[in-house]
Each structure stands twice: as C-alpha cells, then as structure tokens.
C-alpha positions as a Python dict, from the first residue, in 0.01 Angstrom:
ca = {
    (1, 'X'): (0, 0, 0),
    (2, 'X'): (-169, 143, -304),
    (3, 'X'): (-528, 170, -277),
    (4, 'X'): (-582, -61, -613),
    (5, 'X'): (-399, -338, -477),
    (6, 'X'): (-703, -452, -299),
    (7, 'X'): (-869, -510, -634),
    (8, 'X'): (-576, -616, -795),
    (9, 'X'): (-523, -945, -496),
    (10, 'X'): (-923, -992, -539),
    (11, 'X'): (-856, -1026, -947),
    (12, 'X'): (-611, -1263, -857),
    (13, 'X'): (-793, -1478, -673),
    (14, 'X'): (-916, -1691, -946),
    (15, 'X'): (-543, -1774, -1063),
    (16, 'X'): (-453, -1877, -681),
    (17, 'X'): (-780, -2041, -562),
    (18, 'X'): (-665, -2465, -615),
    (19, 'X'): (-664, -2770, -457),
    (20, 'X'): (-375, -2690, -175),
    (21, 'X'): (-587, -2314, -95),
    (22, 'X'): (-906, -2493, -66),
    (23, 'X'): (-833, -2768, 125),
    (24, 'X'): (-616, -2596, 360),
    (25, 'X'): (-916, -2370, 408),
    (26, 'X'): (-1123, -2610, 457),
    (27, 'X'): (-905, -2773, 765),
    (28, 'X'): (-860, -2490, 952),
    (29, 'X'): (-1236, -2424, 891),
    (30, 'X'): (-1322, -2735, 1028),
    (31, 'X'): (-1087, -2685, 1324),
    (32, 'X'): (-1189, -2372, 1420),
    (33, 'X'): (-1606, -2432, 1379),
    (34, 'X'): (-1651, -2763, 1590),
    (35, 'X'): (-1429, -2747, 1959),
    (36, 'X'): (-1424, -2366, 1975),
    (37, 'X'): (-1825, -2370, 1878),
    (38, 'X'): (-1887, -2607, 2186),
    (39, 'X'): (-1691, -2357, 2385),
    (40, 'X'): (-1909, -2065, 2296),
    (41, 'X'): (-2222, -2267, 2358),
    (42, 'X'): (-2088, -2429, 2681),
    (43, 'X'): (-2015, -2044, 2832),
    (44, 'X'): (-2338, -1927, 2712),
    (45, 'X'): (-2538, -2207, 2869),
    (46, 'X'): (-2312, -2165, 3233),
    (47, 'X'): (-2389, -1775, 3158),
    (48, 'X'): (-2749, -1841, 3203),
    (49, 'X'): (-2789, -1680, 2870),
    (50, 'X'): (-3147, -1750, 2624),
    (51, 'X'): (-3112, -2024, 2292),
    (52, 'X'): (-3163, -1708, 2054),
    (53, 'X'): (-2856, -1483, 2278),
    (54, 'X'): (-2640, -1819, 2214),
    (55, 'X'): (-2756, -1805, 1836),
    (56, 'X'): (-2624, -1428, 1788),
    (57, 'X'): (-2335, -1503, 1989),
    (58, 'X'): (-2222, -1740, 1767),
    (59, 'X'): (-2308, -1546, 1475),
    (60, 'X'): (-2104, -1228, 1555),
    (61, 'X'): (-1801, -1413, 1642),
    (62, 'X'): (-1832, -1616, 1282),
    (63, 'X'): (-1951, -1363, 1050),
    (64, 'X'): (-1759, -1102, 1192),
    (65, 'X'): (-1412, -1282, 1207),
    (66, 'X'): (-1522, -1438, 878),
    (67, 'X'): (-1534, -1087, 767),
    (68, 'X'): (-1182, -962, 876),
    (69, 'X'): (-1006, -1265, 744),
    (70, 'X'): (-1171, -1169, 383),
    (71, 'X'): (-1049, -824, 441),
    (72, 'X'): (-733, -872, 584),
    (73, 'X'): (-622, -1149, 328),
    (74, 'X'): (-713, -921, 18),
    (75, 'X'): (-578, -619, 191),
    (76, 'X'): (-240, -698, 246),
    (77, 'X'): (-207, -1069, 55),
    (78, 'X'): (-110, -1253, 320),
    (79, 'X'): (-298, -1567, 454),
    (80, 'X'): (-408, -1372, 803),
    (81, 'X'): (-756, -1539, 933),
    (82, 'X'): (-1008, -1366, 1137),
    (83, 'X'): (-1143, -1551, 1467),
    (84, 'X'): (-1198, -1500, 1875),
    (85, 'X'): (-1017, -1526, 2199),
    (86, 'X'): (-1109, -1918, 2349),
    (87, 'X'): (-944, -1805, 2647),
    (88, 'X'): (-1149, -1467, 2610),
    (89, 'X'): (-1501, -1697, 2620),
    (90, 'X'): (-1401, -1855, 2953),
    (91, 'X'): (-1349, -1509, 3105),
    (92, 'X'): (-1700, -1401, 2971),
    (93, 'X'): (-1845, -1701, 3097),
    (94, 'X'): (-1747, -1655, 3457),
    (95, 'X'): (-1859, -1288, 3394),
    (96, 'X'): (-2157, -1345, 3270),
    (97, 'X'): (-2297, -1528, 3632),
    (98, 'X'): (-2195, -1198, 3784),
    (99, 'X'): (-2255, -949, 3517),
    (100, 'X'): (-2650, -867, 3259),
    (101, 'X'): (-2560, -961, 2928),
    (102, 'X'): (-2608, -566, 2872),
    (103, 'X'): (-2312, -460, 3089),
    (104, 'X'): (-2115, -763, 2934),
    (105, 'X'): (-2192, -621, 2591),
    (106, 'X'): (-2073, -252, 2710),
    (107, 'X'): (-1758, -435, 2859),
    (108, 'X'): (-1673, -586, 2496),
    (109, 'X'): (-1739, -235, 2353),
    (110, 'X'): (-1477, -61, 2600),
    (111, 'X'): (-1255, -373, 2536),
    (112, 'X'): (-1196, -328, 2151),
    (113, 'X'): (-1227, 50, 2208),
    (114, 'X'): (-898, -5, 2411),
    (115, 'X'): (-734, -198, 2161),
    (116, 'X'): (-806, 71, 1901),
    (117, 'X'): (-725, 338, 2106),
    (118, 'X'): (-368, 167, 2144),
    (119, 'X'): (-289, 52, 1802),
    (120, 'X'): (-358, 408, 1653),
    (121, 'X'): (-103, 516, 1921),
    (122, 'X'): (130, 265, 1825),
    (123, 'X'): (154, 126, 2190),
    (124, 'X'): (89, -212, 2113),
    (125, 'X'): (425, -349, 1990),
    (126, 'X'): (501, -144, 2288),
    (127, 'X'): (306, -313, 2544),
    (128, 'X'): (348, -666, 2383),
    (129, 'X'): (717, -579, 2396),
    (130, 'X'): (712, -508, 2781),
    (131, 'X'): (431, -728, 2912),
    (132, 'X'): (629, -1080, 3000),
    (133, 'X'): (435, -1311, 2792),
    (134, 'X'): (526, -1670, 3071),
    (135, 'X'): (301, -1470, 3253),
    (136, 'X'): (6, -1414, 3014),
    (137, 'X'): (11, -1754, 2918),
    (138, 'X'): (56, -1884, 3293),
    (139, 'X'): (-265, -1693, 3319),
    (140, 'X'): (-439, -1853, 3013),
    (141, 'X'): (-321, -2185, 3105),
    (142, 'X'): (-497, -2121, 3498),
    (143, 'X'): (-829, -1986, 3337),
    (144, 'X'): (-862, -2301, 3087),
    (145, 'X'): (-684, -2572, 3259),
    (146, 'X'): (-1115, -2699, 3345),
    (147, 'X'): (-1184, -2784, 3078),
    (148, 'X'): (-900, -3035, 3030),
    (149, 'X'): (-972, -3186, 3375),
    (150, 'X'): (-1346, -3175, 3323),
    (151, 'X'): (-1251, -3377, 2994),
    (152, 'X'): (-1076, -3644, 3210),
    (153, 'X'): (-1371, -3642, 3447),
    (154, 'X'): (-1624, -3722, 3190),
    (155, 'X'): (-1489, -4047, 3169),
    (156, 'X'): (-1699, -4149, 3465),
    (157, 'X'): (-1965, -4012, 3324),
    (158, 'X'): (-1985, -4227, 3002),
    (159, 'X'): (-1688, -4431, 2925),
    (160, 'X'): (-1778, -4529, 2572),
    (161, 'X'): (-1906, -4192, 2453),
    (162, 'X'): (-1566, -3997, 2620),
    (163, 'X'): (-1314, -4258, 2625),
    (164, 'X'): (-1352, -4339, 2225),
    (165, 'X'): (-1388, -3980, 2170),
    (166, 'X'): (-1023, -3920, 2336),
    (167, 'X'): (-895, -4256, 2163),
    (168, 'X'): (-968, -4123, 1807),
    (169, 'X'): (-860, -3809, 1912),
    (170, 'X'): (-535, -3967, 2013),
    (171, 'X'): (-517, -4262, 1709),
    (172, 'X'): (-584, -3968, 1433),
    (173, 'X'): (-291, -3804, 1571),
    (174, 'X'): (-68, -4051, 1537),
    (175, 'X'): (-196, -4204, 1197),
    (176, 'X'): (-414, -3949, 983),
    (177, 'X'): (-195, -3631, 1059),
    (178, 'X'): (-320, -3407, 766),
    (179, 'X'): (-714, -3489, 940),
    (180, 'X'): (-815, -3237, 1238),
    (181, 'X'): (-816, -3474, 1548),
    (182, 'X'): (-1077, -3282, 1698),
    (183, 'X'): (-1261, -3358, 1376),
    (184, 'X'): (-1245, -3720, 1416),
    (185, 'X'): (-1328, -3737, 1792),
    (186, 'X'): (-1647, -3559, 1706),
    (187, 'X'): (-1756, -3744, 1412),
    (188, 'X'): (-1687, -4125, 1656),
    (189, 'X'): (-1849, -3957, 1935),
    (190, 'X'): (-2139, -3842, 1728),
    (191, 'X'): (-2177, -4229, 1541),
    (192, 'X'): (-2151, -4343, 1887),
    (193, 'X'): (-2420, -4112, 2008),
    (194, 'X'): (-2656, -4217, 1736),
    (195, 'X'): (-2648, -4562, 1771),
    (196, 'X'): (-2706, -4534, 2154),
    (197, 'X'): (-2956, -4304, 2031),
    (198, 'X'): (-2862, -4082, 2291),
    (199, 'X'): (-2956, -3766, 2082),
    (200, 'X'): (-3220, -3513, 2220),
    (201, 'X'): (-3363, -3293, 1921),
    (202, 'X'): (-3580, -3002, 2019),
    (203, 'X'): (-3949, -3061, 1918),
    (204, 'X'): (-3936, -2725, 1729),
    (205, 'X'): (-3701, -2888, 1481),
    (206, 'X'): (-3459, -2691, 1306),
    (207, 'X'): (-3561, -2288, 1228),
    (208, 'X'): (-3379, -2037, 1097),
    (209, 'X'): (-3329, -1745, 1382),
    (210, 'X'): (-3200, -1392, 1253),
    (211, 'X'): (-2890, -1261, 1525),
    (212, 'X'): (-3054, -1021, 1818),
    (213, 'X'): (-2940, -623, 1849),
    (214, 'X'): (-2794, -625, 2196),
    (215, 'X'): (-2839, -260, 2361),
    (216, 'X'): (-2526, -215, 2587),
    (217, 'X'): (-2474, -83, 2927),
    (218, 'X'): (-2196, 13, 3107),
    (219, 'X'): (-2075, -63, 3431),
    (220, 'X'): (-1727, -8, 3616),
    (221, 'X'): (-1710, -282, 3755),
    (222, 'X'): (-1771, -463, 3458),
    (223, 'X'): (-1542, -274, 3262),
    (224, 'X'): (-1274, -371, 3532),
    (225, 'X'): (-1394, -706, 3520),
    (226, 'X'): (-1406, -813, 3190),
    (227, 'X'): (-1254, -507, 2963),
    (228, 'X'): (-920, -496, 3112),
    (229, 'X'): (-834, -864, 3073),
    (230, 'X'): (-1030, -893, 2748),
    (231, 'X'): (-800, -630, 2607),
    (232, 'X'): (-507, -783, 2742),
    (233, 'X'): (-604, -1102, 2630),
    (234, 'X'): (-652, -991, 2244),
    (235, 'X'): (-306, -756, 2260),
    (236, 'X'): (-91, -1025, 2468),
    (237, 'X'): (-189, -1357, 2313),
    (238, 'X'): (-407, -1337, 2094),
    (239, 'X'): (-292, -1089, 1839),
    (240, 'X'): (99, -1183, 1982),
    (241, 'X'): (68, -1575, 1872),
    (242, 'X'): (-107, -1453, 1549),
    (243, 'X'): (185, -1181, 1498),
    (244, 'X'): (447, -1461, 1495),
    (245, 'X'): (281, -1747, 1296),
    (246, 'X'): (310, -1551, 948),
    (247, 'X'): (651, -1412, 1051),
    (248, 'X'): (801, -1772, 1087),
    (249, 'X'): (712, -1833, 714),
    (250, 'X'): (878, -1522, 640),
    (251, 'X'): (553, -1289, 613),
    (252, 'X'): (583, -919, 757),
    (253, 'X'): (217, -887, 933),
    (254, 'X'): (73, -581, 986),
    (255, 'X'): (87, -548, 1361),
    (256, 'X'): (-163, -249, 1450),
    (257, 'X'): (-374, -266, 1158),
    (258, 'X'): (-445, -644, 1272),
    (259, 'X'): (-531, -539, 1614),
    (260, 'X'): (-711, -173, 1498),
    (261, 'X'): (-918, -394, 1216),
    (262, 'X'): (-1025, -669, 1456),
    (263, 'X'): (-1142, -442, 1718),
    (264, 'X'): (-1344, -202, 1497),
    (265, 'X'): (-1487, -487, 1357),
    (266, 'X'): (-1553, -658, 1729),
    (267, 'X'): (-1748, -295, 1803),
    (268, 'X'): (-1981, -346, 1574),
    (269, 'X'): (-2010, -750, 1651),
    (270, 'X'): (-2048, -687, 1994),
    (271, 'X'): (-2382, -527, 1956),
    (272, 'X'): (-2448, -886, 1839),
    (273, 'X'): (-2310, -1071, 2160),
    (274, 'X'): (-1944, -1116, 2038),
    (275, 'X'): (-1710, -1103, 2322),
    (276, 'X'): (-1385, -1009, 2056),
    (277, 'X'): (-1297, -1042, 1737),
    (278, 'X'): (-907, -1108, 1692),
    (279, 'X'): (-632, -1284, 1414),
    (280, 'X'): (-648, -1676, 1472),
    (281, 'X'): (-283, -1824, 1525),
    (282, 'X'): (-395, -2202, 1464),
    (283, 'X'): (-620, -2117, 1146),
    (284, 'X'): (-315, -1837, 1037),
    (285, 'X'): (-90, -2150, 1107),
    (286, 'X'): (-282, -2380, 900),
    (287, 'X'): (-336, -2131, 608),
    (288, 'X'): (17, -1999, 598),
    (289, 'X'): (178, -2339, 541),
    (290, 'X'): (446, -2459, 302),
    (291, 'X'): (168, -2694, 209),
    (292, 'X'): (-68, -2476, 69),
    (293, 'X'): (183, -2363, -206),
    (294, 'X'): (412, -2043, -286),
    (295, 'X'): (378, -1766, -13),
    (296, 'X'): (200, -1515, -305),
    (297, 'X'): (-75, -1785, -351),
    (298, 'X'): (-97, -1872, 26),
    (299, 'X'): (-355, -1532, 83),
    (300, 'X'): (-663, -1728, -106),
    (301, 'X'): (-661, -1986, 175),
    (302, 'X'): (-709, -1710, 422),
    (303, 'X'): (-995, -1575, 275),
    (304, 'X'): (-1162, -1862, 179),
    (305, 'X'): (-1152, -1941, 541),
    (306, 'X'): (-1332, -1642, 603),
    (307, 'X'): (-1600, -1719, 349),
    (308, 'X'): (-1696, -2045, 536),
    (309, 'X'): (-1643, -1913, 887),
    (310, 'X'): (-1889, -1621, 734),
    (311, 'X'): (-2169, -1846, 598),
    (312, 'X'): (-2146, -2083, 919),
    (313, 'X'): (-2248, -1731, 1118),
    (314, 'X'): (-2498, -1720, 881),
    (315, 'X'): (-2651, -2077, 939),
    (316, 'X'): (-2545, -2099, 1307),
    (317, 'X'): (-2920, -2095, 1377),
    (318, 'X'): (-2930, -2421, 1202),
    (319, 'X'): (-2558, -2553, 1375),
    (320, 'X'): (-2662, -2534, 1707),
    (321, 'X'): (-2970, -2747, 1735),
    (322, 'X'): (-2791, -3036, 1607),
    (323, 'X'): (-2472, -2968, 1870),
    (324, 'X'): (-2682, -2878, 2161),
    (325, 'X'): (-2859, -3191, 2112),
    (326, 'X'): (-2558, -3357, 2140),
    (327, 'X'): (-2515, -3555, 2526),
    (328, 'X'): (-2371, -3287, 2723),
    (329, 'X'): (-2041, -3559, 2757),
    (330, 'X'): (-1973, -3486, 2402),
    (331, 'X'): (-1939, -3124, 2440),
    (332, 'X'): (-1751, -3166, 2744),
    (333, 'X'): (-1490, -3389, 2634),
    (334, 'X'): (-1447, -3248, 2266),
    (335, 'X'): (-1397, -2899, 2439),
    (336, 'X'): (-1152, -3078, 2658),
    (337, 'X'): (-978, -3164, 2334),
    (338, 'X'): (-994, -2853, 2172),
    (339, 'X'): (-835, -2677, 2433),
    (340, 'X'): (-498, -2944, 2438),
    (341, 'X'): (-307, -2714, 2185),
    (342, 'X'): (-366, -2389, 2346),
    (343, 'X'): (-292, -2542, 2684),
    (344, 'X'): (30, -2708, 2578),
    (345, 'X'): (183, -2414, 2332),
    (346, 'X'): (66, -2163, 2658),
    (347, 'X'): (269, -2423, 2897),
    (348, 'X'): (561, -2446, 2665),
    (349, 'X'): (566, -2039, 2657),
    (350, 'X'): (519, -1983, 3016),
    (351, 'X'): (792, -2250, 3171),
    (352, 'X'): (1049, -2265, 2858),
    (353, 'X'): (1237, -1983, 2977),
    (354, 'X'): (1411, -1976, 3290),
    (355, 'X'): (1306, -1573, 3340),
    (356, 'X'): (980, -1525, 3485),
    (357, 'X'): (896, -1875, 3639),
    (358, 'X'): (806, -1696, 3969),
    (359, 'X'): (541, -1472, 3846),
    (360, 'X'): (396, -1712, 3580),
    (361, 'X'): (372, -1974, 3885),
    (362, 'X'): (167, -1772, 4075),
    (363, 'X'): (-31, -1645, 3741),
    (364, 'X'): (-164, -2031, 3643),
    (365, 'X'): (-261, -2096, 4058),
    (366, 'X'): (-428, -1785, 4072),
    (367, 'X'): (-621, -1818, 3741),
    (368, 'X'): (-682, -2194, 3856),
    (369, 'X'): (-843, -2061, 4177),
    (370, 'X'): (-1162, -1899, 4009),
    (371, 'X'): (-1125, -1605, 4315),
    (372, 'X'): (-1361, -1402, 4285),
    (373, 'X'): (-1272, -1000, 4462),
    (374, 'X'): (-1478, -706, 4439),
    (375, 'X'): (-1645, -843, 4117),
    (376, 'X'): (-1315, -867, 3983),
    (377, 'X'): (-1314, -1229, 3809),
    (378, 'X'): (-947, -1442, 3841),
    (379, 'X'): (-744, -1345, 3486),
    (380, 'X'): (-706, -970, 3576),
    (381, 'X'): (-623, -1097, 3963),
    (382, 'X'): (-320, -1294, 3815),
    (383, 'X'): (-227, -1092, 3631),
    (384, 'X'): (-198, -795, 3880),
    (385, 'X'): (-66, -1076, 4128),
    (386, 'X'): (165, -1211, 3885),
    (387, 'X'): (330, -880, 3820),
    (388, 'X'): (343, -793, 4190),
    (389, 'X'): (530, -1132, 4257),
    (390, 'X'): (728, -1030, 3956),
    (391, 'X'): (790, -690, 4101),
    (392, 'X'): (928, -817, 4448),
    (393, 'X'): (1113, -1143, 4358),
    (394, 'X'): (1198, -1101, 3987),
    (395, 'X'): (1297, -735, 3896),
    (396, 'X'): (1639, -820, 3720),
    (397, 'X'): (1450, -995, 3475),
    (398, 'X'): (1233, -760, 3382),
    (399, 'X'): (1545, -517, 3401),
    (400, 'X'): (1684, -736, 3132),
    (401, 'X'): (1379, -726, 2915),
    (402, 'X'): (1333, -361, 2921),
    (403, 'X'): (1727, -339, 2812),
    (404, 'X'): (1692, -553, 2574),
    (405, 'X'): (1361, -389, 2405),
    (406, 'X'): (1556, -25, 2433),
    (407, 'X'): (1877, -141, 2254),
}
C-alpha cells in the first residue's frame, strides 16, 4: 500500500463519518467498555493488585487498543478494532496470586515479543493453520466457564439485584436486538442498586489519577507461566476469530501486520500494566456490518471506536470509582453475562466438528480444574495435555489437517 494512502483514508473520513459509522461505533464501544471493564477490575482485585495498578491497567489496555484500531482502520481502510484477550485477563489473574506484578509485566513483554518475533517470520498463518483450534477454544471455554457459574451463584446472593440483571439481559435479547444486552443488564442493575441505595462511593470522591510506569522483571517461570499461553492465546483466538470476522464480509485482513501491530503496541502498554493488546472479533463484528453501510465507508466505524475506547483510557481514573462502587453482585453477574458469547461461539468451535473431540474434552476439564504444577497455571497444562491426548488417541486427524494445509 502506498505510503499516502494513510492520509488519503484520514481525508476521507469526513465524507464517511454518518449516522450508521457512529452509531455502530458507539455499540461496540459500549459493549466492549462495561462487561470486559468489570473483568479487568475483578482480576486485578483477586490479583491483590493497588486502586492506582487497576487504574493503569485499564488505561493501557484502552488507550493502547484505542490506538491500534485508529491506526489499523486508516492504514489499510478496513473496519479492524483494537482491544484485549478476556480470556488472556483470567490467565493473568490466576498469575498474578503466584507471580509480582513486575515479573507479570516482563511476562507480557516476552509475550508480544513472541508474537512479533512470529509474524515477521510469517509463522503465524502457519501455526494458526496447524494448531487445532476445538482445542484452543476447549481451553478458553475451561479457563472462563467461572465466571458463568459464579453468575448463576450470585443469585443467592441477591436475587433482585442478579436475577433482574439476567432478566433484562435475557428480555433485551429477545425484544431490543440492535441494544447491547449487557448494556441493559447494567443500566437495571445499576437503577436497582440506587434505589436500594446499595452504592459505596469512596470518601476521596472522584480524582483524576495519571497511569503508573511499571519496571519489569523477568522470571522463567513466569515466562512459562503466563508468556506461552498469552501468546497462544493472542495468535490462536484472538487474532484467529478477528482474522475471520472481516473475511466473512468479504474484507482481506492483514494477517501479520494485525498480530506484529498489536504486539508492538502491547510492548509499550505493558510497561503500563496491559496484559495484551490484540484485534477485537465482537467490536470487528459489530463495525464491519452490512448495517453500517458500503464496505469502503465501513473503516470510519473502526476508528471511531478507537477514539472512544482511547478517551475512556484516558478517564478510566474517573470510570472506576463509580464501577467499583458498584455491589460486588453487579460485577459478578454482568461479567457472567459478558462472558455468554465468548463461551458459546468457543463451545460451538470446539464440539461442532467431529475431529478433535478427544483432545478438546480433556482441554475444557483441565482448564476447569485451576491445577496448579510447578508454577505452571491450567491454560498452558491443557493445552500440552490436550495435544498429548491428541497425540495418542487422535493422530489421523491431525494427519488430515496437516494434508489438508500442504495441498
């Protein structure tokens, strides 16, 4: 591509920014800054880590992605959108009880340097071509399947607050399909929460906080831990779901520079506390819809979604007090919900397909089990345990695979 045509798709902008670009920015903005948010807070708080470490955090993984949808969108003028690995938080956030934030932040480092290292080389349609993908998602579907059942459980903890919660969730997705049902669990939880007046505001009020340099450190076993299945995480599913969204509306995405972008972008954001920065499928999905209009305008919805998710890193400072004041039900449950299409599309992909049940099997139990070996946390275990299973009882099919990828 021409260097000028990065100017040239910024110019036009202005004729391709309407209605249809805006709004479907403004859905997937909304989708992807309210469950996912509660995530990132929810695995800092289990990860022991400080209310200013959450606030940078949740910065880097806003501004940053923010900043490679902008980039991305202009670049090659197609409606890509810049985000982070949810399954890629949980795996942090069992690291993090084992792990200093420091080595965690040398992990991420190694991680992207990974990715990098195998997009320049071209490996990654490679290894996305030969890694079966039932068993990624068998693994992401182990890993994440808590906080579906902790969503069910926190119906014993307040009936009212959870149950109407997972009743608008449910009633907006039968009748108000163009609204975000996460959007309008959150917003009858939060009413609800108010007039219980179950709210708990900090004293300090609300203050702006600037994000913290985080020095990193690095550690083998944290690099094992965390780096390995980080990478995998951004190559196999992220970066593999985000790959095929724009392809089914007949885009041609840039494979490696995707991956190579996102990572040298997540270096730099992981000095801030960012565990990855990766291509979003759902926000890609939303953005790269017949909806939005003709598939040259489609780009300005992509990068307007990075201008919001940019300015709410920006103001995260001033975000978070009002969600972690929030009953801790709330979070729980609209996490819960947030997590519903990951868990069912990973589900779908693991158990569709009659190849691979074996090792996928044995890739959601083990990532269900939370085992803990040699500081080596559960997604890299079933992984390696998936594959071995693989290995003994399903060779022919990945015989098959590897002839079909070769012909």
């Amino acid at each position: 591509m021409r260097e000028n045509q990065f100017l040239t798709n910024m110019k036009d902008l202005r004729h391709t920014i309407n209605m249809n670009t805006i709004s479907s920015a403004l859905v997937a903005s909304i989708f992807g800054s309210t469950g996912p948010a509660l995530i990132v807070i929810g695995a800092a708080t289990s990860g022991g880590l400080t209310y200013e470490q959450t606030i940078s955090w949740l910065f880097a993984v806003y501004f940053f992605s923010g900043l490679l949808g902008m980039y991305l969108a202009l670049k090659y003028r197609q409606p890509i959108t810049g985000a982070y690995t949810i399954a890629g938080t949980v795996l942090v956030a069992g690291s993090l009880t084992h792990f200093s934030l420091n080595e965690a932040i040398g992990a991420y480092i190694i991680a992207n340097i990974l990715v990098i290292i195998l997009g320049l080389s071209g490996l990654i349609d490679k290894l996305m071509k030969w890694m079966p993908l039932p068993i990624v998602m068998g693994m992401i579907v182990g890993v994440m399947i808590r906080f579906a059942i902790d969503m069910i459980t926190s119906i014993t903890i307040s009936p009212l607050l959870a149950g109407s919660a997972i009743f608008a969730f449910l009633l907006s997705s039968r009748f108000f399909k163009k609204v975000p049902p996460v959007l309008s669990a959150l917003v009858v939880a939060i009413s609800l929460a108010f007039f219980m007046d179950a709210f708990q505001f900090p004293e300090t009020g609300f203050s702006f906080i600037l994000p913290q340099i985080i020095l990193p450190s690095f550690s083998i076993d944290a690099i094992v831990s965390i780096s390995i299945p980080l990478a995998l995480l951004i190559i196999c599913s992220e970066n593999a779901q985000a790959s095929g969204v724009p392809m089914a509306q007949g885009y041609k995405p840039p494979n490696n520079a995707m991956a190579i972008s996102g990572s040298a972008i997540g270096v730099i954001a992981s000095f801030f506390g960012a565990h990855a920065i990766n291509i979003a499928g759902p926000a890609t999905a939303i953005n790269a819809s017949k909806e939005v209009g003709e598939m040259e305008v489609r780009y300005a919805a992509g990068f307007l979604n990075g201008v919001i998710y940019a300015l709410y890193g920006l103001l995260a400072s001033l975000v978070v007090p009002f969600v972690t004041a929030m009953p801790g039900v709330i979070v729980t449950v609209i996490a819960g919900l947030a997590m519903l299409g990951v868990l069912i599309n990973s589900l779908k992909t693991a158990f569709s397909d009659s190849k691979f049940q074996m090792g996928a099997f044995f890739a959601l139990i083990i990532g269900m089990s939370g085992v803990n070996f040699f500081n080596i946390s559960a997604p890299l275990w079933a992984i390696i345990g998936s594959l071995l299973v693989t290995f003994l009882l399903e060779k022919e099919h990945l015989g098959l695979k590897l002839k079909v990828n070769n012909s």
